[in-house]
Structures are given as structure tokens and as C-alpha cells.
N, C-alpha and C positions, 0 to 999 in steps of 0.2 A: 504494500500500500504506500504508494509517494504520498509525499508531505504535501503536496500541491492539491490530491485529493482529499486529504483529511479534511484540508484546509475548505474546499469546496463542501464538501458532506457537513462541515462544522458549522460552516454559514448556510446552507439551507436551512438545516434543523432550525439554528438559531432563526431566522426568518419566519417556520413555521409555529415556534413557541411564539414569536413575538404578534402574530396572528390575537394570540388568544391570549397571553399572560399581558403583555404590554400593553392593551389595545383600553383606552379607557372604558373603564366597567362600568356599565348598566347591570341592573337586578331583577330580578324574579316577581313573578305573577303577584301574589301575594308577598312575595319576595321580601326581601332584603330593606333594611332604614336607609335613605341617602341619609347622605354625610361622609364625615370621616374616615377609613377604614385603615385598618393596620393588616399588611398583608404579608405573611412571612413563606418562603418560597425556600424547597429542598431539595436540589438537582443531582442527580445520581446518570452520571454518564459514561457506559460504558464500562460498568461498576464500580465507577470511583465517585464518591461522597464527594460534594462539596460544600462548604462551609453554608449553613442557612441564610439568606439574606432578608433581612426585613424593609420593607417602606411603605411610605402610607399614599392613600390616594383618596380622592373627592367623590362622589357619587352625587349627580345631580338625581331633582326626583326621578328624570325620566328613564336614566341611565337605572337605578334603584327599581322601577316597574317593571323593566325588559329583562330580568336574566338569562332567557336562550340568546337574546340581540347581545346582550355584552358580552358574554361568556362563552360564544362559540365562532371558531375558526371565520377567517373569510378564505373563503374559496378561491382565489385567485393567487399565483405565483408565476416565476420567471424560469423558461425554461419546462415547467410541468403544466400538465393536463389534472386539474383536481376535483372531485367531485364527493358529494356526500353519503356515506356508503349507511350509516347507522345516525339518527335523530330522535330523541325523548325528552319531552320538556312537561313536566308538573311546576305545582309550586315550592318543592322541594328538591325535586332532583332536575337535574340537565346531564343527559348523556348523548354523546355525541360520539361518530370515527369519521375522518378525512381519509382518503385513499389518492396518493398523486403519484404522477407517472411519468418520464419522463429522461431529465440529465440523472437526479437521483429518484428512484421511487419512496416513496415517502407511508407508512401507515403511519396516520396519528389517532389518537383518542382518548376523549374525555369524560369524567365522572364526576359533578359535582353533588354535593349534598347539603341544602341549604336548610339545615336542622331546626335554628332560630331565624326571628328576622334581624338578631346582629349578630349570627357567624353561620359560615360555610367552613368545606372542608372538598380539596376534589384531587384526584391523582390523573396526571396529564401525562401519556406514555407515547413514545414513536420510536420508529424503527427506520432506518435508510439506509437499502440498499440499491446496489449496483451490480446488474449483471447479474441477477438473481443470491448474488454475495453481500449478508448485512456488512454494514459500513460501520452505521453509530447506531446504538440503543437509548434513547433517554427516558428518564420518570421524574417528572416534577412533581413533587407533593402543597399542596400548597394549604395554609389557614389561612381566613378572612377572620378578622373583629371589628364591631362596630365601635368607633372611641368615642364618638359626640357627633359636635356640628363641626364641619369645615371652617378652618382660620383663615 
């Protein structure tokens, strides 16, 4: 595996997490409190642990009403064909799988679990391969809490 490909396979992924982990969040049907939220993020790539990271982020009401609209992939990338292979939205749960095809083929898929309406909990897992050869494996685990109102 050259370093030019890692490097390629490392930046899709990252692209396709940033889909869904980066993408500012809206909530759930009955969903989630806008506001504040404190969101701590656990990435396991390729079996290696990486240190948890936390930060917080704003919820507007609307983005707060919506959690399949906040919380699920967008379907579009460079280079790939993506489309929606698995979709489940309650007011507690969001499950989701992206399927992309392509320079890397890409499986993603997500589980959230919006237990309260100030926390969630969801594991975010992808696989990319090449040439029918996995590449990268990753598993985001992530918690949501609600801390107040927006500063």
C-alpha cells in the first residue's frame, strides 16, 4: 500500500465522516432541545484508538426539529457514485448506510439513539476499499449533551 494511497483512502473517509459528524446538526422529531450541545467524538481507525475529542456546537430550533436532516450523510462526493442503501428515522432513533463506488468504494453507516431530548449516543462505522481490498476501517462513537442556551 503506497503512502500516496493511504493518503487518498484517508481523505475520502475523512470527507465522508465530515458528511455527517461536521455538518451542523439539526434534531429529531420530537427530538433533541436546540441550544448548546457538548459533543465528545471517539475514533478508532484501523484499530488504533484515538484520543476522544470534545467541542461544542449550537442547535438552532430548526436544526433541533430535523434529526434524520442533521444527522444523516449527504449523498454527494468527488470521484464516487453514492447512494442510500438503509434509512430509519423515529423520534429516537436514526439509522442510516451510504454505499459509494467508485476511486474508493466507500460502506458507511449510522446508529443514533436519541434516548433524552438532551442526549444522544450513535456509532458511525465505514469501510474503504479498493479493488475489492479494505483500505481503512473506521468507528466513530460519539455523545451528545445538552449544556443550556447558546453564548
Amino acid at each position: 500500500m503506497t503512502q500516496k494511497f493511504v493518503a487518498t483512502a484517508a481523505t475520502l473517509h475523512a470527507l465522508a465522516l465530515l458528511c455527517v459528524v461536521a455538518a451542523p446538526p439539526p434534531a429529531a422529531a420530537d427530538g433533541i432541545e436546540p441550544g448548546l450541545w457538548q459533543i465528545t467524538e471517539t475514533i478508532v481507525m484501523n484499530g488504533n484508538r484515538t484520543p476522544s475529542q470534545t467541542k461544542t456546537r449550537c442547535l438552532s430550533v430548526e436544526q433541533a426539529g430535523d434529526t434524520a436532516k442533521t444527522f444523516s450523510p449527504e449523498y454527494r462526493t468527488v470521484n464516487s457514485d453514492c447512494e442510500r442503501a438503509e434509512f430509519l428515522s423515529t423520534a429516537s432513533r436514526l439509522k442510516w448506510r451510504m454505499l459509494c463506488k467508485g476511486q474508493l468504494d466507500m460502506d458507511v453507516s449510522g446508529d443514533f439513539t436519541f434516548d433524552t431530548s438532551k442526549h444522544y449516543s450513535a456509532k458511525i462505522e465505514s469501510k474503504g476499499s479498493m479493488g475489492g481490498q479494505t483500505m481503512v476501517e473506521t468507528s466513530v462513537e460519539i455523545d451528545g449533551e445538552h449544556l443550556g442556551e447558546c453564548k
